[in-house]
Structure formats: C-alpha cells, structure tokens
N, C-alpha and C positions, 0 to 999 in steps of 0.2 A: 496418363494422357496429358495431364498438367503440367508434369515434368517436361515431358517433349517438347507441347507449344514453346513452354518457357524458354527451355534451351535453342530451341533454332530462332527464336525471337532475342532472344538473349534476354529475356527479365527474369528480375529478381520472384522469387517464392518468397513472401511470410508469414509469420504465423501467431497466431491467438491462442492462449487456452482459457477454457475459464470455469472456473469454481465451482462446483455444486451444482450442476447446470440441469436437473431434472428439477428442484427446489423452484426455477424461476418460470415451471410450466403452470397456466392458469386451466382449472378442472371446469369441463361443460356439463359435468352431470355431478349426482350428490354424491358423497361418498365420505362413510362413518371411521372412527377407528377409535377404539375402547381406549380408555385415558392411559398414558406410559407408567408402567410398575417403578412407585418411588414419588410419584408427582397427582398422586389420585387428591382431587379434596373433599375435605371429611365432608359426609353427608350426600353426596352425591356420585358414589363410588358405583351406583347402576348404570350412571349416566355415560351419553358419549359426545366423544368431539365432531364437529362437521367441516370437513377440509373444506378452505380457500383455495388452495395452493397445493401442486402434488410434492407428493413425498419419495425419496427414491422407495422400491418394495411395493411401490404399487404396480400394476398391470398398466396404468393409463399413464403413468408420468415417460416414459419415451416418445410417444406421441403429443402428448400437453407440449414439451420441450420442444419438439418439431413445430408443431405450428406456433408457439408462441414468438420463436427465430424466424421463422418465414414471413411471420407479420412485420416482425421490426425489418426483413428484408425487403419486401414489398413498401414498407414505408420510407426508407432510402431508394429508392426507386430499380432494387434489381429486381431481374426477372428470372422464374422459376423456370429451365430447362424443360421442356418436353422430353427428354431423350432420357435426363438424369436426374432424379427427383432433389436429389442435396447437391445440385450444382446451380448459382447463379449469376448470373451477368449483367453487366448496365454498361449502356452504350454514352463516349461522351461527345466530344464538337471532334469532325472529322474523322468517323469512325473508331475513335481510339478507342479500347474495350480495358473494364478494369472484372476479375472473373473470381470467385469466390469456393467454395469446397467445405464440404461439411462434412465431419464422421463425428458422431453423436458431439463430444465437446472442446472437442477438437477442431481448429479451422486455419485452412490455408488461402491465402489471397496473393493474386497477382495481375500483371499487366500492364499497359503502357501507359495510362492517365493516371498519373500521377496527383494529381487534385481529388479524383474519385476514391482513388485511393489511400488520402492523406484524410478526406472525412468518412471515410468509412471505417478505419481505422479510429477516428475518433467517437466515431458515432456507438463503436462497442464499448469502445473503454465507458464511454459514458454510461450508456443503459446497461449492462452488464458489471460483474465481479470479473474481469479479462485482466489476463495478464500477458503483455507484450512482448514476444518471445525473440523479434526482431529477423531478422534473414531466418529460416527453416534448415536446420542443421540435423534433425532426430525427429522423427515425424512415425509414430506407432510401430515404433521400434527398430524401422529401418536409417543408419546414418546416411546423411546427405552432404554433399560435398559442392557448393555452388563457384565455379572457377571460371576463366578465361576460356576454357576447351568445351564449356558444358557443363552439363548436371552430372554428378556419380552419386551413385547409392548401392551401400552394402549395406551387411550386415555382420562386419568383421566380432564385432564384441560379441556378437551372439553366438557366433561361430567358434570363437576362440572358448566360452563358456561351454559349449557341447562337449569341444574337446574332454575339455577338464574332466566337466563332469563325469563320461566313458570311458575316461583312462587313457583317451587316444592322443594326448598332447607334445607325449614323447616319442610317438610311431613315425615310423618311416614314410614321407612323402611316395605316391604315385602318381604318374603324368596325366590318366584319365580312370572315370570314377568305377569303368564295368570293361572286363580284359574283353575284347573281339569277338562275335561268337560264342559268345557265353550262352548257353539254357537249361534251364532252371523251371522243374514244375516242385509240386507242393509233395512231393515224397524223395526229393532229391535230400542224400542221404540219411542215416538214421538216426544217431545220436540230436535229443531235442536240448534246445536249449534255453535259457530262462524266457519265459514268455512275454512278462512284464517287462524286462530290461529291452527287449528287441520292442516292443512297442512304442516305447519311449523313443528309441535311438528313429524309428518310422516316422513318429507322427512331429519332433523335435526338425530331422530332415524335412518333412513336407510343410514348415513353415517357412526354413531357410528356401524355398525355392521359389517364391519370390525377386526375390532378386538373383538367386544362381538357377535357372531353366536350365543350366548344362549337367545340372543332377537331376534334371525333372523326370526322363524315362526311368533308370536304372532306382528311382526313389520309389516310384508307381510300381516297375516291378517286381522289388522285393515286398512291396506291402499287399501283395495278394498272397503273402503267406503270414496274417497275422496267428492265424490258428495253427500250432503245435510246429512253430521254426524250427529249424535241423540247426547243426553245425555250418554247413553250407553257406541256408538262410544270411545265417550272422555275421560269416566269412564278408557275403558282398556288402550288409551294409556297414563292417567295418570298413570296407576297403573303400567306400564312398566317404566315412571320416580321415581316412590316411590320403583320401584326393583333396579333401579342404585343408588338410597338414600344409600342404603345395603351394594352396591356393587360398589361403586365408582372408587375404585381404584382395580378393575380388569383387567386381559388382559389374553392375552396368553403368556404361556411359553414354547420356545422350548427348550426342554432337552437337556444338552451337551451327545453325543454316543446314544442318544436316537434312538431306529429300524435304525443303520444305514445302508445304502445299501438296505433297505425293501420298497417297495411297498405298503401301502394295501387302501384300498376304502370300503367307506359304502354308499349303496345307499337304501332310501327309499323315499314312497312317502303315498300320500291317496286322493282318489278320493272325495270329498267334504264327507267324512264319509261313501260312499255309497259302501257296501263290496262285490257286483255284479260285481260293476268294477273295484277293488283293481288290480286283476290278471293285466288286462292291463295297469291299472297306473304305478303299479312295475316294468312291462317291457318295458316301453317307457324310465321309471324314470332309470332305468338300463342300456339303451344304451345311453344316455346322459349321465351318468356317465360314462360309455365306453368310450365315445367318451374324455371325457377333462382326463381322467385315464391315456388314449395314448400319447397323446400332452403331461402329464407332466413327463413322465416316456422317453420318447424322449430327454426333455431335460437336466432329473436329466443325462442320460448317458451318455450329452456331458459333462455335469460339475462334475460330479463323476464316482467311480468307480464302480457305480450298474452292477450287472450281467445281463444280456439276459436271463426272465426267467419270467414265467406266473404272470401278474398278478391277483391277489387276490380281488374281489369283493366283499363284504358283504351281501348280502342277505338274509331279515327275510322273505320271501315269499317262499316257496317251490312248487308254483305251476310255478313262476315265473322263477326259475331256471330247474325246468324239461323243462318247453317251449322252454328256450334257449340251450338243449342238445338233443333234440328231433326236428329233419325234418320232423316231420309229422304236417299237418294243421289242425287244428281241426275243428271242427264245431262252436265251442265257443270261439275261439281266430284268425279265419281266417277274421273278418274283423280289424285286426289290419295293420296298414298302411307296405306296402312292406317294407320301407325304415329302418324301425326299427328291421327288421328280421337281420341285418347284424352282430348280437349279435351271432347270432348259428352259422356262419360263423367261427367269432373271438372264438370261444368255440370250434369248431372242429380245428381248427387251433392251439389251445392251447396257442393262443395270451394271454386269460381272461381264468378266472377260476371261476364261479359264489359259491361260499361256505354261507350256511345257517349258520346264526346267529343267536343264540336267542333271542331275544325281551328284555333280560334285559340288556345285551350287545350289542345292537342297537344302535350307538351314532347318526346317521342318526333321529333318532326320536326325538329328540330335537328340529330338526329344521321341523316337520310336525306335530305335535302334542301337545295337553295340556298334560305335565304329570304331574306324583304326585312331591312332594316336594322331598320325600327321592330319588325316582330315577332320577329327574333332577338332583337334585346334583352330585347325583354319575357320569353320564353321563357328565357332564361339568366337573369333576373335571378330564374323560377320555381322554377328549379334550385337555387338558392339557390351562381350565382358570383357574386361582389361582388370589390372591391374590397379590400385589406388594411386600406384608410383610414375605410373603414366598420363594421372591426371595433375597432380600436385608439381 
C-alpha cells in the first residue's frame, strides 16, 4: 500500500536497517538466565544473571523491541496508526505527511516533507546501530525498481534461483501457467511422485506470489494435493516453473498518478466448478472482500487524501449483488450463514457499492480460474504485471 501511495505521488521509499535490534529492547519484568558455559566465575557457578536488557531466544524481546521503537517514535512526534499497528505518521506545515513502516528491523520511510524526513532519518542514526540503505531497492527479498513510470517489484533473482534449483532452467517456456480447462482432483493419475521435492516446488511458488498473483490460482490448486502427488500433480506445477522460464523478469507495476484517490475491488470466486452453488460462493467470497476493502481504505485515509465516499466492489455475479441489496430471505439463499449477511447492511448504508462486471473485465478471475491465453494476458497486463523491460 506504501508502494502505491508512493508511486502515484511520485516519492521516493527509503530505507534503514539496523543491527541487533531485539538487544536494544528494555525488559518490564525480571528475568534470570544461568551464566554462558566458558564465562562462569569461579565460586559462584550456582549463581544467575538478572537481564537489563532483552536477549534475542527470549519470549519477550519482540515485544521489548516494539515498544522500545514506538517510544522513540512517539518521541519524534509520529503517530501510531489505528488501522496498522507498525505503521506511523507525522503531519508537518500545510498538510505535508512524512510516513514510516516497520517489519521487525527492517524499516521504510517516505513522503513529501522533506525536513521531517531529513530528522527522522537522523534522529535513528543517532539513537540506534542503523545503517542507511538510501533509496529502497531490495526490501525482504522482493527487488524494487524506483523509476520515472513508477514502482516495479519482482522477484527475478528468486525466481531464477527456483529454476536452478528444480532443474527447470533449461525447459521450454509456456504462454500461461495452467492449459484451459484443466481439472484436477487428488486421485488424478497414479504413479506418485516424490513427496518432498513437490512440496518444496508448492511452498517455494507460494512465496513467489507475492508479487506474481498471475500464479496465485493454479499455485492454490495444485497445493491441495500435498499428500501422496501423482505424476499429474508434478506435471502442473512443473509447468507453472516452464511459465516463469517466459516470464522471469516480471513483477508489478504501480503507475505514477495512477486512479489516484480511487478505491475499487474485484471480488470473485467458484465453488469446485459446481454452478448450484456459485450464488453463495460469490457472496461469502464478496463480504471477505468487504471486509479487507474496509481495513485498506481506513488506512489509505490516514495516509492520503482519499474522500469519504462508497466503495466500489466488482462483481460478475448478478444474482450475488441483488442478494446484497435485497432484505428479503429467500428460500434458496436462507441457509447462508448470518454472519455474512452484513454485506446488505454495508449496501444500505452506502458504505459498498456492489457494481456488475463483465466477465472480460473480471481481473478477479485470474486468480480462480484456468483461462484462455489471450484473456490471461489481457487481464495480467490490467493488473498492472509487465515486464521489467517496460519499466527501465
């Protein structure tokens, strides 16, 4: 979400790391630890030490380190998000915003005041072991590419590393990661194949999708067959390594001014192909998308200057969006669970706006479906994956 602002705002990301950073947590309660084997002194080898200061290996030093950063945050005058616990903000003359990002000791800062962000920048070097990483180019493992067009981030080096590792480095490219039509249950062929080696190639893909969601369906559903993979199995998610062969050096690109200030969400879904129950997959699969559509629109409003104003939900199901504008219970959707009814609520409220999409404009179906080649494309390319060659 930092990325975004950035890029339609066009500011720079950068970045800190810093040293040992559970070491500089201060402990609120007692805590002993028997003397280190090598450094015991004589005559008092029953005796123990009593921490100051956390040690990594304890239960408390992730937490010590959180509030110990949050103090010196609060002392520089940012403010801890409501929305997002390790995000903060400080406002400076004429609304400028300078905006901050925590993952354990790791941290990215940006925004448009420049002064705020020239002593806050100082203000770690100082109290802190930081070391000044400058513009944000590699940020927990994903590469960043900060340019005239936008932000890009991949994960080409990791990718090319998969390769290697599985052999697939020399295979032959395919245009898209799962052939049309494909299905696939968990007895689909018989010859099994190593069990270890397909879990690795699963759970190695479900990191890379992150930044490529155009593998995100066909990664989900070969990994509902981690127990006793076929030949089959291993077929597709080779063939999703021979789609990154293609496509190595893709990622996402977020547009500079790209919908700024807009909202909008695509939500789809499909019930194991079975179109009885599309209706209520859609609207379960719609108030989950409700639900995190809220959260991020809460906190684009602290960090921007979005308006208070309905959001936009994509929906290709039209029976789905009558449901949620309609209080009446039907015969044929009254056993859907209460808790998900809170959709027609947010819809008379005018919090959501459910609006029908077409199906070719569906970007949501990418990620729940085998499609054709020409409308994958198109649809990834809506998503804004491209090429690294298209950014540089």
């Amino acid at each position: 979400m930092i990325i975004s602002i950035s890029a339609q705002k066009n500011w720079k990301i950068y970045q800190l790391d810093l040293k040992s950073a559970f070491i500089h947590g201060e402990l609120t309660e007692e805590v002993y630890v028997d003397q280190p084997r090598g450094y015991k002194v004589k005559g008092t080898e029953h005796q123990v030490y009593k921490l100051h200061k956390a040690l990594y290996g304890l239960k408390q030093a992730p937490r010590a380190w959180y509030s110990r950063i949050e103090s010196h945050f609060a002392q520089e005058g940012f403010m801890r998000r409501n929305n997002e616990q390790t995000l903060f903000t400080k406002r400076g003359v004429e609304g400028r915003i300078a905006i901050v990002s925590l993952y354990v000791d790791d941290l990215i800062y940006t925004g448009d005041d420049d002064e705020i962000i020239r002593q806050f920048k100082n203000s770690m070097v100082n109290e802190f072991d930081m070391t000044d990483l400058g513009c944000m180019n590699y940020f927990l493992g994903i590469e960043v590419i900060q340019g005239s067009k936008g932000i890009f981030i991949c994960q080409k080096r990791y990718a090319e590393e998969l390769l290697a590792r599985f052999g697939m480095s020399d295979s032959n490219s395919v245009s898209n990661p799962i052939v049309p039509g494909t299905r696939v249950d968990k007895d689909a062929g018989r010859n099994l194949v190593d069990e270890t080696q397909y879990k690795q190639i699963v759970g190695s893909l479900m990191y890379l999708t992150s930044t490529r969601p155009d593998i995100m369906y066909v990664t989900s559903l070969i990994s509902k067959f981690m127990s006793n993979p076929t030949e089959l199995h291993m077929h597709l998610a080779k063939r999703i390594l021979r789609y990154l062969k293609g496509t190595i050096d893709f990622g996402i690109l977020y547009k500079e001014g790209s919908a700024a200030g807009k909202f909008i969400a695509y939500t789809d879904s499909d019930y194991a192909g079975d179109h009885e129950d599309t209706k209520k997959a859609e609207f379960v699969a719609a108030t989950a998308c409700t639900c995190q559509a809220i959260w991020m629109s809460r906190i684009l409003k602290e960090l921007s200057n979005m308006k208070e104003e309905c959001l936009r939900i994509n929906c290709d199901n039209s029976s789905t969006i009558k449901l949620s504008k309609n209080p009446v219970m039907h015969g044929r959707c009254k056993h859907i669970d209460i808790r998900y009814h809170f959709l027609r609520d947010l819809t008379k409220e005018e919090t959501i706006e459910l609006i029908h999409c077409g199906s070719t404009d569906q970007i949501a179906d990418v990620m729940t479906k085998p499609l054709k080649t020409d409308q994958f494309q198109k649809l990834r390319a809506i998503m804004g994956i491209c090429s690294v060659s298209e950014v540089i």
